[in-house]
N, C-alpha and C positions, 0 to 999 in steps of 0.2 A: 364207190368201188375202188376208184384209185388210191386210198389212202387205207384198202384193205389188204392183207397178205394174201400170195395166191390159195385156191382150194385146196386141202390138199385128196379133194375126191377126183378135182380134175387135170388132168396131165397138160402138158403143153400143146397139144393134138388137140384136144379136146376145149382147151382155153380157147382156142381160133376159132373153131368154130361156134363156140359159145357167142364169142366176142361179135360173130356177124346178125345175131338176133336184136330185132326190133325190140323185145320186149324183154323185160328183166326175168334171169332165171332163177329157180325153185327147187330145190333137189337137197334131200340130206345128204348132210355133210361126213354126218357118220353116222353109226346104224342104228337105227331105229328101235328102241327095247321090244316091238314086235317083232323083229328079226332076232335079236338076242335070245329072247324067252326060247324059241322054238329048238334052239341046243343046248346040249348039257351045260349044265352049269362050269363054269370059267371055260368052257371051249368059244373061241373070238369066231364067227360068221366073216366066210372070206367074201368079201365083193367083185362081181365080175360086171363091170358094170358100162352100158353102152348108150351111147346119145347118137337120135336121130332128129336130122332137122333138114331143111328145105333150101339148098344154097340160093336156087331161082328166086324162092320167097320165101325171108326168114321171117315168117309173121309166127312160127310153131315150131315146138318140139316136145320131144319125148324123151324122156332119161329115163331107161330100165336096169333095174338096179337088181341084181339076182346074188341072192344067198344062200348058197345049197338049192335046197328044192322050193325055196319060197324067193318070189319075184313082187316086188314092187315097183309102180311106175308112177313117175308123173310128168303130168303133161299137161302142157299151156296154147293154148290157141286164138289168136285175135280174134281170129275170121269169127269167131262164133258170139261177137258182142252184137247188138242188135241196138237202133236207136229207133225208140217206135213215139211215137205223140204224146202226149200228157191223156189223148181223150182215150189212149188205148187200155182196154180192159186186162186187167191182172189179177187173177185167181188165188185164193190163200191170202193165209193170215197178213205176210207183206212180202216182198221180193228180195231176195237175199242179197245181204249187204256184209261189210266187214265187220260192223259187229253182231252179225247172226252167227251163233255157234255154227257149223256145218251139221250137218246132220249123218251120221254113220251108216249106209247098208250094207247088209251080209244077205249072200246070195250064197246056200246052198241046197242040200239034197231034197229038204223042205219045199225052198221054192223054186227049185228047177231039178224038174224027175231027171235020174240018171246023172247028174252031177257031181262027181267023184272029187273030197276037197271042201274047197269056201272059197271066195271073193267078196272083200270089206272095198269099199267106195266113199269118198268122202268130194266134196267140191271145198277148196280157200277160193278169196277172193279179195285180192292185194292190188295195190297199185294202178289205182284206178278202176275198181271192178273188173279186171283181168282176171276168167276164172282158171286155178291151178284143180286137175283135179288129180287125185290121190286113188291109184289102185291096188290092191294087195292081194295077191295067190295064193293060195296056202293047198296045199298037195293033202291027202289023206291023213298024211301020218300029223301033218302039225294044223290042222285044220282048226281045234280047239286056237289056234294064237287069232286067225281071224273074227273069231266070235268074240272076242275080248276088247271088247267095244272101250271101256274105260284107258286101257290100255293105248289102244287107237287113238281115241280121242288126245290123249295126252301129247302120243308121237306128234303131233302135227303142228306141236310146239317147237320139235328140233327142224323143220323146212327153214334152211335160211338160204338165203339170198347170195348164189355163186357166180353169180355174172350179170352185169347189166352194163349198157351204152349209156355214154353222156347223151342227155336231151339235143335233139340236132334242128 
């Protein structure tokens, strides 16, 4: 990270407190062609964009990233790695690893009555199986950008890497 230029998604405010996480961060750097699509064509999606983290304990955060009416977030959390025995039972086909594609869901009016909208969901899983996961809002009107699962899937190629601690 040292030998990278700063983000330029994160301001100097934001770099500090990046900087006190245990765990390396995750966050587009720029916007996402699901956030693109959802405005007219050559109009740029302005970012308003906010990071939350744990100064007590920087094992987590959250970067919500909002564009217009569509909000994406991601968030990373140690506390939820698990080390369980070799004899412990694990269900499905195998447990998800870096090279499992993630897998896309979309949650709306379908599968949750009275759901106004969509929310697309996805899990990464970097750096040591640290799971990053990936959420995406989509309001009524752009609701079609989160069923765009292809689309989705692709985005999750621009997640790069805005901050991370030397090994200590």
């Amino acid at each position: 990270m040292a030998n990278q230029p700063l983000s330029v998604s994160a301001g100097s405010a934001d770099e500090a407190k990046l900087a006190r996480l245990k765990l390396p961060v995750l966050a587009f750097d720029t916007a996402p062609t699901t956030a693109s699509n959802a405005f007219a064509t050559g109009a740029r999606p302005q970012l308003q964009r906010s990071i939350i983290t744990d100064e007590a304990d920087p094992v987590w955060y959250q970067i919500v990233d909002r564009y217009g009416d569509m909000t994406i977030t991601v968030e990373a959390d140690l506390r939820v790695q698990h080390q369980f025995p070799s004899t412990y039972p694990i269900y499905g086909p195998s447990s998800q690893g870096a090279a499992v594609e993630p897998q896309v869901s979309v949650f709306d009016e379908r599968t949750e009555e009275g759901m106004e909208g969509a929310i697309a969901e996805y899990t990464v899983y970097k750096f040591g199986q640290v799971p990053y996961k990936v959420t995406i809002e989509c309001t009524q009107r752009n609701k079609a950008q989160c069923k765009d699962i292809a689309v989705i899937s692709r985005d999750r190629e621009l997640l790069k890497l805005i901050s991370a601690r030397p090994p200590q």
